[in-house]
N, C-alpha and C positions, 0 to 999 in steps of 0.2 A: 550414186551409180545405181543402175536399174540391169532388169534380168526383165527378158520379155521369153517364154517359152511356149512353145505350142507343140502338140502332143500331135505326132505320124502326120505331120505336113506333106503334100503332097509334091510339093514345089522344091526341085531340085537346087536351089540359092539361099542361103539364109540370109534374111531380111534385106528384100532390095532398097528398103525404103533407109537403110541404114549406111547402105553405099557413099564415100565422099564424108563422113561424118565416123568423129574419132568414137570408134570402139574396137573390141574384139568378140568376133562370134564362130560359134561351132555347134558342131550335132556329136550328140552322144548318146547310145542308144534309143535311137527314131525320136529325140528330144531337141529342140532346137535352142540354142540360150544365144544373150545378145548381152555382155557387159561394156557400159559406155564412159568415156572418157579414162583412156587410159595412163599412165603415168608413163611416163618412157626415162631411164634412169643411166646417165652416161660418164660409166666409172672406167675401170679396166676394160669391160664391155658395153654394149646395148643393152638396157634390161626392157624390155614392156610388158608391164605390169596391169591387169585389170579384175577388179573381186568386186563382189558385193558380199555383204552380210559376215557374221563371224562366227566362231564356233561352230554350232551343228548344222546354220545355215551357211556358213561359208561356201560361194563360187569363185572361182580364182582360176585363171591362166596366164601362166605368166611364158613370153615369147625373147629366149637369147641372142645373139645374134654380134659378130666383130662390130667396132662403132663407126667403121667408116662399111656401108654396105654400095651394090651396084644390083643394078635390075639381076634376074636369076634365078636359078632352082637350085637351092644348097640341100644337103642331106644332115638332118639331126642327130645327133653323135650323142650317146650315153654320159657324154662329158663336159659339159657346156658352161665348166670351172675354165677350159680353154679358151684363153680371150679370143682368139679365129674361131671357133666353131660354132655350131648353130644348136639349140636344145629348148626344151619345155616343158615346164611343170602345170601338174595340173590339179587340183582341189576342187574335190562337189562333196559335202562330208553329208548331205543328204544321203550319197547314196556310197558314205562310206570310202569313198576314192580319193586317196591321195598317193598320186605318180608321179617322176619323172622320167620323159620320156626315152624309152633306151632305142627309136628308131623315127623315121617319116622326114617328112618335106615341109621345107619353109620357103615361098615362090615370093620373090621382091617383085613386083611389080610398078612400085613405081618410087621413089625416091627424089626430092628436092629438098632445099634449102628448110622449107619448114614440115614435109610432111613424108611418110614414110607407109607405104601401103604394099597389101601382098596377101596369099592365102596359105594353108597350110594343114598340115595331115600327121597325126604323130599316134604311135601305141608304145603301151608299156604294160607293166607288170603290177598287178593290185594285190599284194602276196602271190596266192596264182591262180589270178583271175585275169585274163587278159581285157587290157581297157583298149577301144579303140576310138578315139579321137577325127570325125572327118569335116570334110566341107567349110572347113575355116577361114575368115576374112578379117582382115587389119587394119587398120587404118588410126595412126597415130605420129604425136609429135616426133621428127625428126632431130 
């Protein structure tokens, strides 16, 4: 897995060229990360799982989700132990941040037999430091 980041990108999308190809990407403070090839894990729930690195470099986002989903805009719930609800953890230990998400959006946008894609938006609490999470794209095995 790889992590591609570019520093106050001026370009409102994170990584077009990544569109259509399994990863998960997001912006977090004026930072842009791209982790690719993600695991999709289908237990009680949906897990999609995507990190690089471990320990003090560990990146990680991991995206919740019921396991039968439909195109949509679902709302992230502080509880994503809920096999219907939608949630999101998230780990940069760079920069000290490990959340799970207690609010934001998870947008299906597209859904088939083998692939699952969609953007999303989530904040939480870093002790109390508020993390904000934006501009997120999906695209992983169904």
């Amino acid at each position: 897995m790889a992590t591609v980041s570019c520093e106050n990108s001026e370009s409102p999308e994170i990584g077009p060229t990544i569109i259509g190809e399994p990863h998960i990407a997001y912006r977090y403070n004026s930072t842009d990360y791209v982790l690719i090839d993600p695991i999709t894990e289908n237990t009680t729930n949906k897990k999609i799982d995507a990190y690089i690195g471990d320990g003090t470099t560990l990146n990680r986002v991991t995206l919740y989700m019921p396991l039968d989903v439909n195109p949509g805009t679902y709302f992230i719930t502080p509880n994503p132990s809920d096999d219907e609800s939608y949630g999101a953890y998230m780990v940069l230990a760079s920069n000290g941040i490990d959340i799970l998400a207690d609010s934001g959006i998870i947008k299906i946008t597209s859904v088939d037999e083998d692939t699952i894609e969609g953007t999303f938006s989530f904040s939480g609490m870093n002790g109390s430091v508020p993390v904000n999470v934006t501009q997120g794209t999906f695209s992983a095995d169904y």
